[in-house]
N, C-alpha and C positions, 0 to 999 in steps of 0.2 A: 428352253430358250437357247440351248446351245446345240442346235441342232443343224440352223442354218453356219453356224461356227465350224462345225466338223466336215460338213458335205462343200470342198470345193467348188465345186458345178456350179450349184443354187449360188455360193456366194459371188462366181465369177456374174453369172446372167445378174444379180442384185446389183453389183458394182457396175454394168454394164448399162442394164437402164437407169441407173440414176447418175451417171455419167454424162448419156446422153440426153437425159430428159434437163440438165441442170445446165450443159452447153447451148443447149436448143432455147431455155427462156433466158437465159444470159445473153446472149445475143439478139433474140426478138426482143428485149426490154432495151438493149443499147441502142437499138435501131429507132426506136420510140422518144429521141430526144426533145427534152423540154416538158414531158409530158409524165406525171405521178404515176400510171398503170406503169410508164415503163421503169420507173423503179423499182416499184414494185414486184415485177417482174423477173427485174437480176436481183434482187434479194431471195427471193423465191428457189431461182436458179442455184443463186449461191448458195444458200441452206440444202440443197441437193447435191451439188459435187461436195459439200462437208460430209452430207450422209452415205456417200461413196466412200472417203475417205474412213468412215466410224467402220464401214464394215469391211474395210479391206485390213483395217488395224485391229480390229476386234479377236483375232483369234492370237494374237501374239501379246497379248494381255497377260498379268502374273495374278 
């Protein structure tokens, strides 16, 4: 498990698609007003730039 923790590379490209994949439905759901998929949506999203966030903080853990 702490494999992707050690190898910067892998965690930078991890950070990087769930970055973009988490702005990408953030924004396609904001665009969807009025409308339940598009909340669905940027919740989605959002659970994605947190999971950017888990592995960018994940190696600085005690």
């Amino acid at each position: 498990m702490n494999f992707w923790k050690e190898h910067t590379t892998l965690r930078g490209v991890l950070i990087a698609l769930f970055f973009a994949a988490g702005m990408i439905l953030t924004i396609a759901g904001w665009k969807m007003t009025g409308k339940l998929e598009g909340l669905g949506l940027m919740l989605l999203g959002i659970v994605l730039l947190l999971t950017a966030l888990f592995v960018y903080n994940a190696p600085y853990k005690k």
